[in-house]
C-alpha positions in Angstrom: -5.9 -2.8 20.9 -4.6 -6.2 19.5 -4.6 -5.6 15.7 -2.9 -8.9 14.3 -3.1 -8.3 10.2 0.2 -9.1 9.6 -0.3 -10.2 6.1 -2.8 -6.7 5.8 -0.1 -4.7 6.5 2.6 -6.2 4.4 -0.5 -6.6 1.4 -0.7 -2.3 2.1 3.3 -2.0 1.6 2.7 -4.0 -1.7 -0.2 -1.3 -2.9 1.7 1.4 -1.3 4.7 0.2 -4.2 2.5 -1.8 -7.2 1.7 1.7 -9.3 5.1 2.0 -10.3 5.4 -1.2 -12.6 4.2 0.4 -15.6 4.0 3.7 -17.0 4.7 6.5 -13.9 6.1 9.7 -13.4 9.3 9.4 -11.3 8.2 11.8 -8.3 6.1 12.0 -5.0 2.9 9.8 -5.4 0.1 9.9 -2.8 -1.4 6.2 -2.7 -4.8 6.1 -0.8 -6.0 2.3 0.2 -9.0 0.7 2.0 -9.0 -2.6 3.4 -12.2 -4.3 3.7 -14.4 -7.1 3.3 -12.9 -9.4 6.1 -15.3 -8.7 9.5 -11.8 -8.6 11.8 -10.4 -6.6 9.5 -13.4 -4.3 9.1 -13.8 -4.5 13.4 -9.5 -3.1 13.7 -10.1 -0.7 11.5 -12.8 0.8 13.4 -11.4 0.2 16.7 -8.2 2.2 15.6 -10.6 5.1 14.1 -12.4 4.8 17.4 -9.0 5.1 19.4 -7.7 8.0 17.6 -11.0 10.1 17.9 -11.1 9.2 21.7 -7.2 10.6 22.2 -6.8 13.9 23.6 -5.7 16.8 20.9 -1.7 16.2 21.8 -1.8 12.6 21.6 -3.5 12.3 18.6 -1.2 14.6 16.6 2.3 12.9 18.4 0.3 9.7 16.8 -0.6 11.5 13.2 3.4 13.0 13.4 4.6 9.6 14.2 2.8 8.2 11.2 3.6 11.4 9.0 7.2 10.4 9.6 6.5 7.1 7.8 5.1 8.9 4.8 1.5 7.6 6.3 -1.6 9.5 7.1 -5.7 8.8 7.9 -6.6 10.6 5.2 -9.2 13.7 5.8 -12.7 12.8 4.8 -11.5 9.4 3.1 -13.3 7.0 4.9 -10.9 5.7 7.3 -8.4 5.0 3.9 -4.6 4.8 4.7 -2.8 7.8 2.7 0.8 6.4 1.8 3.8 9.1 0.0 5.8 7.0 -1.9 9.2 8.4 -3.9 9.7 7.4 -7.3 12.9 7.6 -9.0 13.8 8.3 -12.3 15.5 4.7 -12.2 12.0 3.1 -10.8 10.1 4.8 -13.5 12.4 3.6 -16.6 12.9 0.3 -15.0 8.7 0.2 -14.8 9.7 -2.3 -11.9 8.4 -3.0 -8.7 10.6 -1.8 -5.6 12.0 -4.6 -3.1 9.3 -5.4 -0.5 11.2 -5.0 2.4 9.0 -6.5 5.1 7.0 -10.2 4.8 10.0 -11.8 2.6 7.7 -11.3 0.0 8.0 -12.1 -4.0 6.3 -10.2 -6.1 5.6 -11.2 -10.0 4.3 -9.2 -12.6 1.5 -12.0 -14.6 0.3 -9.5 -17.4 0.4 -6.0 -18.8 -1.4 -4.2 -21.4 -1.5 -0.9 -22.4 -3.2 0.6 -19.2 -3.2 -2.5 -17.1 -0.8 -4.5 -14.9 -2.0 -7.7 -13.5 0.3 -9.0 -10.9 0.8 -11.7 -7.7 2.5 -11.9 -4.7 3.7 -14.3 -1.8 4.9 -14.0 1.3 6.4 -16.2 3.9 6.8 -14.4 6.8 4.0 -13.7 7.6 2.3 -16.4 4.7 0.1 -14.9 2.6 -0.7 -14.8 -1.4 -2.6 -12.3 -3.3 -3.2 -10.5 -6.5 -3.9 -7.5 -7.5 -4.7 -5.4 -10.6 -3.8 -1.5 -11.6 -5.3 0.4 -14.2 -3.5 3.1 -15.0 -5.0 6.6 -16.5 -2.0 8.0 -18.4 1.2 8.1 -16.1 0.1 10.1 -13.5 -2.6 7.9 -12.0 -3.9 4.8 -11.4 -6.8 3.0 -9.6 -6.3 -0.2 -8.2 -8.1 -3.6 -6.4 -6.3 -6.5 -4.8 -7.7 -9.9 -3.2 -5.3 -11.0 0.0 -5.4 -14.5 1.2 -3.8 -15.4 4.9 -4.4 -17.1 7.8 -5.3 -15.5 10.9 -5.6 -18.0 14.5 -5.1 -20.9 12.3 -8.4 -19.4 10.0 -8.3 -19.2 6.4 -8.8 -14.8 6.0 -9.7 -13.0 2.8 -8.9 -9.5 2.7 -9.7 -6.7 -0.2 -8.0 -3.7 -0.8 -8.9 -1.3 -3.1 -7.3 1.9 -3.5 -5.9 5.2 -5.8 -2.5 6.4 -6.6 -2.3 10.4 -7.9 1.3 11.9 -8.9 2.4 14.9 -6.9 5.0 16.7 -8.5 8.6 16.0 -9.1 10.1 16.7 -5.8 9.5 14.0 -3.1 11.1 16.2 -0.3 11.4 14.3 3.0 10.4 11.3 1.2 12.9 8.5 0.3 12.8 5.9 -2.2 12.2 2.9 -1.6 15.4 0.5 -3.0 14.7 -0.9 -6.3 15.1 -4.9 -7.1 17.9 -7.0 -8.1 18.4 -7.3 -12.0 18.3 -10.3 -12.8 
């Protein structure tokens, strides 16, 4: 299968990271995110839930440990959402700041909090894409979460939504690493 969501996949890495810009627990979070609402989107996704249901027993869990690796799962009964572990630090959580996106040269900008909410934007050059996104946050522990992706895709103008979940763990993150913090500026 030729999945080409560049901008998708960097757009995940960015809600696999946002829930840490205001109020969280430093610790493991499990961040669970759909994409949808973008018919080529919508087709890959099935196609790669089609191709892992039509892999044998051993190759589809050398594919679920490859992905497990990475901190990423399909999660069970989720409706084909993407399960990301992400490790917050104690650093992360006082800092309330966003880690470095390290894929996409990607800038990320916080454009408004409030007490429970973080509004924020993003853009990326490589691939190009914009979006924004907004988190609402119940208490530090978890946090539901919608973002609008813009791109272009074959020379196309491509909308993508995400919407996902972010649930604290516990305050050992085990195998899981950080991911590095930004630059003060």
């Amino acid at each position: 299968m030729r999945m080409t969501l560049p901008s998708a996949c960097v757009a995940m890495l960015l809600v696999a990271t946002g829930a840490q810009a205001q109020s969280a627990k430093p610790g493991l979070w499990e961040i669970q995110s759909k994409m949808g609402g973008n018919p080529q989107v919508d087709q890959a996704m099935a196609q790669m839930q089609q191709q892992m249901a039509a892999m044998s027993p051993a190759q589809r869990k050398m594919m679920e440990d490859m992905m497990a690796r990475q901190g990423v799962s399909m999660g069970p009964g989720s409706g084909g959402a993407m399960v990301v572990k992400v490790c917050i630090t104690p650093e992360m959580a006082a800092r309330q700041a966003l880690p470095t996106q390290t894929e996409g040269d990607c800038t990320t900008q916080v454009t408004s909090r409030s007490a429970n909410t973080l509004k924020m934007s993003f853009v990326c050059t490589n691939p190009p894409s914009t979006g924004e996104g907004t988190y609402t946050f119940r208490g530090d522990t978890a946090y539901d979460m919608t973002m609008l992706v813009k791109s272009q895709q074959d020379g196309k103008p491509m909308s993508t939504t995400i919407a996902g979940s972010g649930r604290w763990l516990g305050t050992d993150c085990g195998q899981v690493k950080p991911l590095p913090l930004p630059s003060k500026k």
